[in-house]
PASEBA-1860 file (N, C-alpha, C; in nm, 3 decimals):
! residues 166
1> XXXXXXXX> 7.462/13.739/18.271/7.512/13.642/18.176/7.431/13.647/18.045 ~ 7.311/13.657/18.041/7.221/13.665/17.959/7.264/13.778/17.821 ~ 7.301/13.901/17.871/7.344/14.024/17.791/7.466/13.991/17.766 ~ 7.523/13.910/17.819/7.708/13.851/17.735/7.681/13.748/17.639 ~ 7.582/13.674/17.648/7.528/13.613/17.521/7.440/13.673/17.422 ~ 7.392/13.754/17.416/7.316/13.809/17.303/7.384/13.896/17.277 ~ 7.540/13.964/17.318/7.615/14.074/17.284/7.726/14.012/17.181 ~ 7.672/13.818/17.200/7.764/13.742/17.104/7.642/13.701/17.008
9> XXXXXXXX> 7.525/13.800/17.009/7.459/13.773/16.883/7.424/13.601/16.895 ~ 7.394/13.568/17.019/7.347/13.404/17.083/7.198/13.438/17.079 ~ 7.099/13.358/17.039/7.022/13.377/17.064/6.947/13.289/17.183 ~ 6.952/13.291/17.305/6.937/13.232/17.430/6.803/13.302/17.464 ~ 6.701/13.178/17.568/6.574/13.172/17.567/6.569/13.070/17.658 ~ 6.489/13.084/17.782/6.443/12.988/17.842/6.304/12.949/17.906 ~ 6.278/12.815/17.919/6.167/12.795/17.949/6.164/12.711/18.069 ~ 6.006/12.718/18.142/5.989/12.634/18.251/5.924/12.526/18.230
17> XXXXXXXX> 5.981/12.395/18.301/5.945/12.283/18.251/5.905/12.165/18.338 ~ 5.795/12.096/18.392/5.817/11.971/18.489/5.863/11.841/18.401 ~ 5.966/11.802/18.408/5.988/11.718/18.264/5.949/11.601/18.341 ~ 5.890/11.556/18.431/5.833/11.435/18.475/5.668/11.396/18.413 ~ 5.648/11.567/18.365/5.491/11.530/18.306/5.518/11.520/18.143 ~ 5.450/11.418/18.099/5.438/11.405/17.911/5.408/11.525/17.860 ~ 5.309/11.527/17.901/5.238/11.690/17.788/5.392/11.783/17.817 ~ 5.397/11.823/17.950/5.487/11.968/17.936/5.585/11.918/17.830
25> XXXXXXXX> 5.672/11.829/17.804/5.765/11.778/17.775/5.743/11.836/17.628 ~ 5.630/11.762/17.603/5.576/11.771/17.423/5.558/11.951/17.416 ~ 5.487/11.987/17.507/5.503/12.172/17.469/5.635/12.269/17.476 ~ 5.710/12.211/17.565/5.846/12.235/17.543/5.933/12.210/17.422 ~ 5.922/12.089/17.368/6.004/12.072/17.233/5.928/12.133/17.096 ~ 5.785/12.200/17.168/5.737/12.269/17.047/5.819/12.429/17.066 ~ 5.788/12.455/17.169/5.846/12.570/17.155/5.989/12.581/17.113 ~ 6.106/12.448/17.143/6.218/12.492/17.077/6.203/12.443/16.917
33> XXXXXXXX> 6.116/12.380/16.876/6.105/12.390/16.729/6.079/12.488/16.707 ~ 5.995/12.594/16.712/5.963/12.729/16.715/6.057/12.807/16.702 ~ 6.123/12.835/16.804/6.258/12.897/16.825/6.338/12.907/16.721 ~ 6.372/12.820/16.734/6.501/12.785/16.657/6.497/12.690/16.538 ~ 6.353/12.750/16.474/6.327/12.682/16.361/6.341/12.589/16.292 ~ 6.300/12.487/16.377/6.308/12.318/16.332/6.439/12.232/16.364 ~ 6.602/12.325/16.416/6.704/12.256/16.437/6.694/12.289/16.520 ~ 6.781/12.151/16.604/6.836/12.204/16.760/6.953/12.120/16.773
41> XXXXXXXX> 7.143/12.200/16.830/7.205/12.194/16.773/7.267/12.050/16.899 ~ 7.171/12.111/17.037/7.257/12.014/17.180/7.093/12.013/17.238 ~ 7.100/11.900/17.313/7.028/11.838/17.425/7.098/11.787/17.549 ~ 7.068/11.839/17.659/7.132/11.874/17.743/7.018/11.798/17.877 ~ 7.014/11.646/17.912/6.932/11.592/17.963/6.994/11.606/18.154 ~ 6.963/11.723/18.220/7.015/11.715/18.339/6.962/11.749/18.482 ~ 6.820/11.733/18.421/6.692/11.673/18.542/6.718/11.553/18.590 ~ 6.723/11.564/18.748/6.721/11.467/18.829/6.691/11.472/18.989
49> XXXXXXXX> 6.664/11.356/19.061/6.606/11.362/19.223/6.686/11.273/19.248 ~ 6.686/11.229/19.370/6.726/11.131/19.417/6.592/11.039/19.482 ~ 6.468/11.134/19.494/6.352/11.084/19.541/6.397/11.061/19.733 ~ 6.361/10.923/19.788/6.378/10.941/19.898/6.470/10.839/19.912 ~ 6.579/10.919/19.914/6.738/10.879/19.907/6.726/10.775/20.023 ~ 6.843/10.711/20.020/6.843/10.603/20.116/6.753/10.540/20.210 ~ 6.663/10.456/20.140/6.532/10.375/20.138/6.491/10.288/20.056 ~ 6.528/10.105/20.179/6.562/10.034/20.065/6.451/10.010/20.010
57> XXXXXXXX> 6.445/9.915/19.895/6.394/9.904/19.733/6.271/9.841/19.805 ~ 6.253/9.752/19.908/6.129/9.707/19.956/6.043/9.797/20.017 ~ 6.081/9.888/20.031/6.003/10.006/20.084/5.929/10.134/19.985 ~ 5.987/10.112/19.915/5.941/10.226/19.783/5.789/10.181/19.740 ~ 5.710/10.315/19.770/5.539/10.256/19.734/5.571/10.307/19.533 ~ 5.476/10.247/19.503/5.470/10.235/19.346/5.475/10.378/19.299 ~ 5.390/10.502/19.374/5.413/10.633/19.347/5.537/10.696/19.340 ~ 5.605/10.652/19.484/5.757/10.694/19.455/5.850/10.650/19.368
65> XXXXXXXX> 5.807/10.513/19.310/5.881/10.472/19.199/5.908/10.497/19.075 ~ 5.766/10.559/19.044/5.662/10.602/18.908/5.735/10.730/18.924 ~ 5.791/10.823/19.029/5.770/10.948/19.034/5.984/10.955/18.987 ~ 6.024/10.832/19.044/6.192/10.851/18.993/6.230/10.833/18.875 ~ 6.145/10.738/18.796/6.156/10.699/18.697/6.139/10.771/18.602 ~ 6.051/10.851/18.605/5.951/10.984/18.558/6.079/11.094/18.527 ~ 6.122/11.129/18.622/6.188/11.233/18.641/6.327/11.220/18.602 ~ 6.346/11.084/18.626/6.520/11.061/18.596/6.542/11.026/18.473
73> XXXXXXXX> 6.443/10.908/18.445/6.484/10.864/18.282/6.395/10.820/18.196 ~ 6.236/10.825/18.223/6.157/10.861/18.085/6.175/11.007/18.088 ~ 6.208/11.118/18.144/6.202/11.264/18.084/6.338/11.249/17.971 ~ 6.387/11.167/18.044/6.551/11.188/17.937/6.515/11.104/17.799 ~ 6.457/11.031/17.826/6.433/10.920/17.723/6.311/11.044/17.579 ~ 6.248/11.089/17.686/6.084/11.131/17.595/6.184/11.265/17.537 ~ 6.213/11.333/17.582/6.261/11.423/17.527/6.368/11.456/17.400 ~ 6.467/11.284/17.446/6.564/11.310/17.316/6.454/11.235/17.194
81> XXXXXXXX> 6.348/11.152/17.246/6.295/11.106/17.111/6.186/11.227/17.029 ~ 6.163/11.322/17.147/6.147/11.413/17.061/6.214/11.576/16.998 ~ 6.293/11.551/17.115/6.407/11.619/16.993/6.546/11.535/16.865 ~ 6.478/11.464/16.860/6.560/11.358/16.782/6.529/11.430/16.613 ~ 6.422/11.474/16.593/6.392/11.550/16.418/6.507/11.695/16.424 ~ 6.499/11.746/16.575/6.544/11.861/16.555/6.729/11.860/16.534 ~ 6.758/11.774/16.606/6.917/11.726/16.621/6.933/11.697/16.466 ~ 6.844/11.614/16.424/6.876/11.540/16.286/6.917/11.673/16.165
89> XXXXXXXX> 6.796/11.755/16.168/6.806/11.874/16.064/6.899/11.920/16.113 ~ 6.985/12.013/16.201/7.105/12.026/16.211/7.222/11.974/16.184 ~ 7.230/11.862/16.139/7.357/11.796/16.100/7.421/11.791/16.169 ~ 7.437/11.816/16.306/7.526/11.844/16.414/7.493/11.850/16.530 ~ 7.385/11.706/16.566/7.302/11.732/16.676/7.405/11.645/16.851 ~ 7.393/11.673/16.922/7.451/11.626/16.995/7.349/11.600/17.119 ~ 7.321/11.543/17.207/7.246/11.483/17.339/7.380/11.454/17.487 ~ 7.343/11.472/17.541/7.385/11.486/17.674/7.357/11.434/17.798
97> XXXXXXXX> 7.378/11.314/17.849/7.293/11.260/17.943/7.389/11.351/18.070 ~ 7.328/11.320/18.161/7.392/11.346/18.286/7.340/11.266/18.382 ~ 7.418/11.172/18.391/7.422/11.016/18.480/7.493/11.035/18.614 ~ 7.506/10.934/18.625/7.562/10.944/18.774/7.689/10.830/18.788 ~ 7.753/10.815/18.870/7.824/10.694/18.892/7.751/10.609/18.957 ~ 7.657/10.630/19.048/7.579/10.513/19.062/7.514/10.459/18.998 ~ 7.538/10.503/18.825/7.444/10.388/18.748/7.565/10.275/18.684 ~ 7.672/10.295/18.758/7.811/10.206/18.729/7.779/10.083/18.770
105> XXXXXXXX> 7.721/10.059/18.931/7.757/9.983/18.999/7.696/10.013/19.149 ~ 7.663/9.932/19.229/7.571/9.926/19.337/7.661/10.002/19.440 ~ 7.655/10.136/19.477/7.740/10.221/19.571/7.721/10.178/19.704 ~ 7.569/10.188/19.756/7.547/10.187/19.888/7.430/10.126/19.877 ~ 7.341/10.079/20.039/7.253/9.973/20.031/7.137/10.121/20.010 ~ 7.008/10.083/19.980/6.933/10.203/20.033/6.921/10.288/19.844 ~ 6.977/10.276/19.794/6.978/10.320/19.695/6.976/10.271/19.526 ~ 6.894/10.169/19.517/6.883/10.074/19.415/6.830/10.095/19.318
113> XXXXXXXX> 6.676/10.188/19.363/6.599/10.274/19.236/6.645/10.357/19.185 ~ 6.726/10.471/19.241/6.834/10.543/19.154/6.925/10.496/19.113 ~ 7.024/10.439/19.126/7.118/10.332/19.083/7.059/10.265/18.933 ~ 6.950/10.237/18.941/6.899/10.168/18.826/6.785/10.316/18.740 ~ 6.762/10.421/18.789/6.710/10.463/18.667/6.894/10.547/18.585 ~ 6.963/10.554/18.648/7.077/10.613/18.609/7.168/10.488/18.551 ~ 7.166/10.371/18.583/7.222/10.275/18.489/7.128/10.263/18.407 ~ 6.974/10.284/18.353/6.893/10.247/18.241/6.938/10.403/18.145
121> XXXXXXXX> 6.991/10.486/18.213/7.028/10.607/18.138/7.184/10.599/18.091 ~ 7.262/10.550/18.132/7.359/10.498/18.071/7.412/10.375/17.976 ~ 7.306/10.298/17.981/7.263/10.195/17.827/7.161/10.267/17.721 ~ 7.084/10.350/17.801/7.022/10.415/17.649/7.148/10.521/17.541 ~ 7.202/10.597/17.659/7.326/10.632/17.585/7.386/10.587/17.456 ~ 7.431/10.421/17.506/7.556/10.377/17.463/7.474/10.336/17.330 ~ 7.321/10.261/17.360/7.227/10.230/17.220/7.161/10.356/17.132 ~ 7.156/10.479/17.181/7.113/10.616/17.083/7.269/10.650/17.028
129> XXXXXXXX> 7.345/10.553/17.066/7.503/10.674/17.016/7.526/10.566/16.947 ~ 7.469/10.463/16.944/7.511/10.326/16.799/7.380/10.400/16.723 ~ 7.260/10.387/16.727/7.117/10.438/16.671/7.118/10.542/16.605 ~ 7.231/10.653/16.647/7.157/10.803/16.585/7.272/10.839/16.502 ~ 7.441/10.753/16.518/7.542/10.796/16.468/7.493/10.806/16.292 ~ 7.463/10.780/16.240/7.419/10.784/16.099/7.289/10.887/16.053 ~ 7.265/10.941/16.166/7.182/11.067/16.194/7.279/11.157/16.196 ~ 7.371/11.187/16.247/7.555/11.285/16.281/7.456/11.315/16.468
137> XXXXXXXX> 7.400/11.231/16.496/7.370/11.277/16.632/7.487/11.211/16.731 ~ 7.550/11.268/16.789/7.634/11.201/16.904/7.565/11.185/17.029 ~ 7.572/11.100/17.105/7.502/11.102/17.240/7.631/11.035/17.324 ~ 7.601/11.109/17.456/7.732/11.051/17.541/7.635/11.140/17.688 ~ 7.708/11.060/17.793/7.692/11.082/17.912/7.797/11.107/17.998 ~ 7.765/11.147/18.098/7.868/11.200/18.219/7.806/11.154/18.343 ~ 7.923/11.084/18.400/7.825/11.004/18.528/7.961/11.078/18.642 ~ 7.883/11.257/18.722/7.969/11.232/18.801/7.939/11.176/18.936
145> XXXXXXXX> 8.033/11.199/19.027/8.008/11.115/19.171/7.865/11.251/19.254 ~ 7.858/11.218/19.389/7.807/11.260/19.469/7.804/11.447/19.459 ~ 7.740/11.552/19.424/7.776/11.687/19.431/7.686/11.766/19.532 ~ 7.748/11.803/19.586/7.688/11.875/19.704/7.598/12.004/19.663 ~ 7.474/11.976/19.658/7.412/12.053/19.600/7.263/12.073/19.730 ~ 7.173/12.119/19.756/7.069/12.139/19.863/7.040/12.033/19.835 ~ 6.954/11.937/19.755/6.896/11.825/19.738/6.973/11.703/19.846 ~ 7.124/11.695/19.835/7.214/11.631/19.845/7.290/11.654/20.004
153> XXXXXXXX> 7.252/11.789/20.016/7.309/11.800/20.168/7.246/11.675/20.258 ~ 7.126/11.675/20.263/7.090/11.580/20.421/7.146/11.421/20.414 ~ 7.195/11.408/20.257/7.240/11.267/20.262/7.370/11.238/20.306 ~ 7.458/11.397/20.285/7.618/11.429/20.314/7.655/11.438/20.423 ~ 7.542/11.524/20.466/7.542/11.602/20.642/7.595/11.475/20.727 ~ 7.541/11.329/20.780/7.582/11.235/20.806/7.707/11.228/20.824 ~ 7.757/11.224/20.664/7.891/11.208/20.616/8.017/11.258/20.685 ~ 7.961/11.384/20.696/8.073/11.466/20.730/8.087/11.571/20.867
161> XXXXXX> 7.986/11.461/20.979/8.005/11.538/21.087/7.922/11.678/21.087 ~ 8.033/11.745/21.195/8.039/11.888/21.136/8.127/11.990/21.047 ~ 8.178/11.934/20.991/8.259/11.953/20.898/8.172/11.993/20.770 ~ 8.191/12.075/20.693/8.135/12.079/20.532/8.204/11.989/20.458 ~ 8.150/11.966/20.365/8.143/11.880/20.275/8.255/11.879/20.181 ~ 8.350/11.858/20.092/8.452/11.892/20.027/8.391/11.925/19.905
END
């Protein structure tokens, strides 16, 4: 895929990132200032855990809390505020949350801390896309349902017997 984008004269580049830690976060948006010389045209926020999925909210020690929060929505948060200069110089910056439907509305018991860092990611949305529109930054989110992905199997497996998953 890589050689079908640079054969469109794309200039594509990637980096490794724990976006739950501050610093990496901050050396990462240096390097795409670097890159791509001070603009950046999309932000594309689509780090996420579920942490330890179905386990209710009285049970969560402060580490595991610190560690969802971290990962789900101060990385989303730290990152668009610092790619927020680079979106701006582009004139055409756009942000991308990738939410969930459980930040709609309380799905299942067991799941409250995600539920709520993915509903705190779907009000920052709706307030950076009133905040940045006069920047030409658009911000919008996508909250889809449940995706069967490895992370996600042992919560499905349950679900669906022996049957796979749809």
């Amino acid at each position: 895929m890589l050689n079908h984008w640079k054969c469109m004269n794309l200039n594509v580049t990637g980096s490794i990132c724990d976006v739950s830690d501050h610093v990496e976060r901050e050396k990462l948006m240096d390097k795409v200032k670097t890159i791509f010389n001070g603009k950046l045209d999309i932000l594309v926020n689509n780090a996420g855990t579920t942490g330890p999925a179905w386990k209710p909210a009285t049970q969560f020690t402060s580490e595991e809390y610190s560690s969802l929060m971290a990962t789900n929505f101060d990385s989303a948060f730290h990152l668009s505020q610092l790619a927020h200069p680079l979106l701006k110089a582009s004139g055409k910056g756009s942000v991308v949350y990738i939410s969930s439907i459980a930040g709609t509305g309380a799905l299942s018991e067991g799941i409250a801390v995600y539920c709520s860092t993915k509903g705190a990611m779907n009000q920052l949305t709706k307030a950076l896309a009133c905040e940045w529109a006069g920047d030409m930054i658009r911000v919008n989110s996508v909250a889809p349902g449940i995706i069967t992905t490895p992370m996600t199997k042992p919560i499905l497996s349950p679900l669906f017997s022996s049957a796979a998953p749809p």
